[in-house]
N, C-alpha and C positions, 0 to 999 in steps of 0.2 A: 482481468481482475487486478491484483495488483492494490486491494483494500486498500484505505488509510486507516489507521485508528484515528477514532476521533475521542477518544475515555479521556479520563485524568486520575487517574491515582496514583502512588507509587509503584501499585500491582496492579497495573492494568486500571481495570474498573472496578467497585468494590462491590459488595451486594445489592448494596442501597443506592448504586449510581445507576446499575443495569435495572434494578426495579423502578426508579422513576422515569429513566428512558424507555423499558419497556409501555411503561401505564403510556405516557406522553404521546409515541409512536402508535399504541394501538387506538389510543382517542379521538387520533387525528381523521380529518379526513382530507385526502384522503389517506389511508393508513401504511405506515412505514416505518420501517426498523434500522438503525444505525448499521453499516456494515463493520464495525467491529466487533460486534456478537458473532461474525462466523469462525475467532479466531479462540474458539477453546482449543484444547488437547486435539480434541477430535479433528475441529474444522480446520487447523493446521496439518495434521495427516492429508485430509481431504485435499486442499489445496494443493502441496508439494506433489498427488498424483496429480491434477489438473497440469500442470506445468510440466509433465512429460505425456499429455493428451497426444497424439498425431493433427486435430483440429487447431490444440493452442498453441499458435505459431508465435507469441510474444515472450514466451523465457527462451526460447532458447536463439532466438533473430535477435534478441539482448546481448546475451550472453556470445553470440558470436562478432556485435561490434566490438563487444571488450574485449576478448582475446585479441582483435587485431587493434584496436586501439588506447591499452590500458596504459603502456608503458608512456606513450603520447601523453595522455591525462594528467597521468603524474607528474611528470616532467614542467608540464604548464603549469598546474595546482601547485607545487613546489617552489616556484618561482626564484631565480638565483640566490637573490638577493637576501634569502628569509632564512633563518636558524635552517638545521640538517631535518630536523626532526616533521612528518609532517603528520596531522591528526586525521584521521577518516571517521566523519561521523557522518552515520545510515540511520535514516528515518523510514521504518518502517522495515526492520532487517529482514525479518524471517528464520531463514536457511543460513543464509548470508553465501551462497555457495556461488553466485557473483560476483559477488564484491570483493570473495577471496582473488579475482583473477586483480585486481586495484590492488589488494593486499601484497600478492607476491611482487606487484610492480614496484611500491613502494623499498619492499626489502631489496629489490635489488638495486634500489637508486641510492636508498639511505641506510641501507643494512636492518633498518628497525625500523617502526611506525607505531600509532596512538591509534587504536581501533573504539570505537564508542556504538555500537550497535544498541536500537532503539526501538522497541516493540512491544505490544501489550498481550503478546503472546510470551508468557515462559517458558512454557514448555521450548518454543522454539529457538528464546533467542538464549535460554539455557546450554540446547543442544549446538550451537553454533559454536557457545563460547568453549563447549570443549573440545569439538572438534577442532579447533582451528587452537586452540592449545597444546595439544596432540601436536600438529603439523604444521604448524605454524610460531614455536616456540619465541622467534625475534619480536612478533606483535602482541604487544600489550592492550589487552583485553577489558577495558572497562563497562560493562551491560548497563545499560538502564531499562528497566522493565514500565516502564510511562508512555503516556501519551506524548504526543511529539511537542504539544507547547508545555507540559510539565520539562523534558530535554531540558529544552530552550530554556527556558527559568535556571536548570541546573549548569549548564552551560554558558550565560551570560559573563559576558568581559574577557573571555579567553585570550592570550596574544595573538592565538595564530601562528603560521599556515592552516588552516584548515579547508577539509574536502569536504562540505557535506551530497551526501550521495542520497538522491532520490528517484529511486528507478523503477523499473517492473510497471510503468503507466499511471503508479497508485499517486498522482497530481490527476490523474482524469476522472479517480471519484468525489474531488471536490466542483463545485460552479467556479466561476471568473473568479467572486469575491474573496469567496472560502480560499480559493490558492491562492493568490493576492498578498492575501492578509497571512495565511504560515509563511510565504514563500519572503516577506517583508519581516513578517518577526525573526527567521533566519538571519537576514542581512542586519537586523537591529540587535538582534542580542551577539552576535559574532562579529559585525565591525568588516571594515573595508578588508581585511588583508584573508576574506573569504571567498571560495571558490564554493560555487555550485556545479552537479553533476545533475541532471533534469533526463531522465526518461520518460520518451513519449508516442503512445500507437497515434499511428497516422490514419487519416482518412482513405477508406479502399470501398472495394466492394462490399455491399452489406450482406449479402451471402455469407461470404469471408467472416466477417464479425461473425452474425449470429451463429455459424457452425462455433467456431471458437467458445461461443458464450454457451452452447446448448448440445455438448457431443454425444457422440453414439453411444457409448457405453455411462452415459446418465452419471459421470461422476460429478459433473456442473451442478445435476441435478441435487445431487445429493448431498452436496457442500452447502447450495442453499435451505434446501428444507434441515437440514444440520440445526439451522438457529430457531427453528422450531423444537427439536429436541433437548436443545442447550434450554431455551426459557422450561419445559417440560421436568430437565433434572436439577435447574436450579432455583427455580420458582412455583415451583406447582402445578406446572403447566399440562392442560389435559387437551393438547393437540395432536389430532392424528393427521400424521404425515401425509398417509394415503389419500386425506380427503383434500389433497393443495396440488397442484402442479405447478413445476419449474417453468418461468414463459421469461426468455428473451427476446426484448424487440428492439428494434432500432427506431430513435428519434430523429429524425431527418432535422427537424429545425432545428435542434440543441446538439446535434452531430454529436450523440451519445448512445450508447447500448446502454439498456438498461434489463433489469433483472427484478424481476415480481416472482411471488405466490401467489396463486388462481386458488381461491375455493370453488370444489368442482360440484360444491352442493350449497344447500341453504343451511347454515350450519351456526348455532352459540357454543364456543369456547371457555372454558373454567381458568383464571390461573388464580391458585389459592391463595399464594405469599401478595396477592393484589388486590383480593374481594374483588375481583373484577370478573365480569362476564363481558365476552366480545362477540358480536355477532357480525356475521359474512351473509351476505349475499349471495347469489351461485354469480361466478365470475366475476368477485369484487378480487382487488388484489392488496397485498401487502408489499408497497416497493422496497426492495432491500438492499440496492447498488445500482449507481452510474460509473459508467467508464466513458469519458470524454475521448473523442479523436479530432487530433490537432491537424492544420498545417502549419509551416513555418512562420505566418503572420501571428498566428494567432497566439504560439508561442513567445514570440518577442513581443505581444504587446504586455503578458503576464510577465517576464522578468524586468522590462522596463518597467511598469507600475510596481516592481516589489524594489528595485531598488538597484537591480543586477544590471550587466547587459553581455549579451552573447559574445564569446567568442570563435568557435568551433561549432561546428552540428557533425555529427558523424551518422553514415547512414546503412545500413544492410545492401546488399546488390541488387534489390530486390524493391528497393524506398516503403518497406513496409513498415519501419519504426526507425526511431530515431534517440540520440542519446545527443544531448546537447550540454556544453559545457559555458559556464557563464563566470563573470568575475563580479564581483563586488566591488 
């Protein structure tokens, strides 16, 4: 998992952004829904348990290249040469309970650092900024509750040092282009004296993926049909959960998991704030997320097309994921 948002507003998405995404998505054929709708209140709880799942091996085979690799990171990011000061800006923060292990790295190279977490969850990146204010008192806390290219807009021309940190895989829910094209507005609105931080699940056994994607205790499950209930409390939504099922599967050509809802019957749908009716099929689906898995070709050929180029790849003992560090 590891969403992108993909919203624009100040706060997140606004009413009228998620009502014409939802119309748009449900219209479509075939039918599909933005993965940033799984990041209410709720489907951010939901999430944060996915990420201590015993299945989901990708936060925590992250989290353990950073611990042995963060102060390394910084250290390169930092670069002699460049002011004391250096800024960490996360697209796509969450928790940020990662990124804190980059954060303490920072304090102890420079005593202090510029933190900018960026998410269109508040609840979440709310809860970050106070925790890491609590215990983390040196690092200056600036939130932006936006979509990642609203950031960028807000962040354009900066001097630099800057870390921007994108990890947890969520580059694997966009296609070539879609990264591409954030991973180049990055390098365009920040300017050469920018380092990127790129996490990325590798290619393994598809067993492997799908448990990850689909675990025993159905909280995967649950997180997706979540954005059935989110449209239900915010839009009028008169979907029953029970009538969809959770289906991951693996795309061998496009070397992606992907995650749909199965209607498990022949079913029309109400959402009121739409005048819309949506009708299902028995086993039509609604796709709700991809998660791309990379190899190291495939990753160098998106940060040379954005503008970057590698210099570091750091790996688990395991080659099960990868965190790759790139300069501008």
């Amino acid at each position: 998992m590891g969403l992108a948002p993909t919203a624009s507003s100040s706060r997140g998405r606004d009413a009228s952004g998620i009502a014409a995404d939802v119309r748009a998505g449900l219209a479509s054929n075939p039918k599909r829904l933005p993965p940033y709708l799984f990041y209410d209140a709720a489907g951010s709880a939901l999430y944060e348990q996915i990420t201590a799942l015993p299945e989901y091996y990708l936060t925590r085979t992250e989290r353990g290249i950073l611990e042995d690799h963060a102060d390394e990171i910084v250290e390169k990011a930092s670069r002699p040469e460049d002011s004391p000061e250096l800024r960490i800006i996360e697209l796509g923060a969450g928790s940020a309970t990662k990124t804190e292990l980059l954060l303490r790295a920072a304090r102890r190279r420079h005593g202090s650092c510029v933190y900018v977490p960026v998410d269109v969850s508040e609840s979440a990146i709310l809860e970050a900024s106070d925790r890491l204010a609590r215990e983390l008192p040196e690092v200056e806390v600036r939130p932006h509750v936006m979509s990642h290219f609203e950031a960028l807009r807000h962040l354009r021309g900066a001097q630099g040092p800057d870390l921007v940190v994108f990890i947890g895989s969520s580059i694997g829910n966009f296609d070539d282009d879609e990264a591409i094209a954030l991973l180049a507005g990055v390098h365009d609105a920040l300017g050469p004296r920018t380092s990127l931080l790129l996490g990325t699940d590798l290619r393994k056994n598809p067993d492997v993926l799908l448990r990850a994607y689909d675990d025993r205790a159905g909280v995967t499950a649950a997180f997706n049909k979540n954005l059935l209930e989110r449209i239900n409390r915010e839009l009028g939504g008169h979907f029953d959960p029970r009538r969809f099922r959770h289906l991951a599967v693996w795309n061998e050509a496009a070397s992606r998991i992907e995650m749909h809802l199965e209607s498990i019957v022949k079913q029309t749908v109400t959402i009121e704030a739409l005048g819309m009716k949506v009708a299902f099929e028995v086993g039509e689906t609604i796709h709700t997320e991809s998660s791309v898995k990379y190899d190291l070709l495939h990753v160098q050929r998106l940060l040379e097309a954005s503008g970057f180029h590698l210099t570091d790849t750091f790996y688990d003992e395991d080659r099960r994921f990868a965190v790759h560090l790139a300069a501008g």
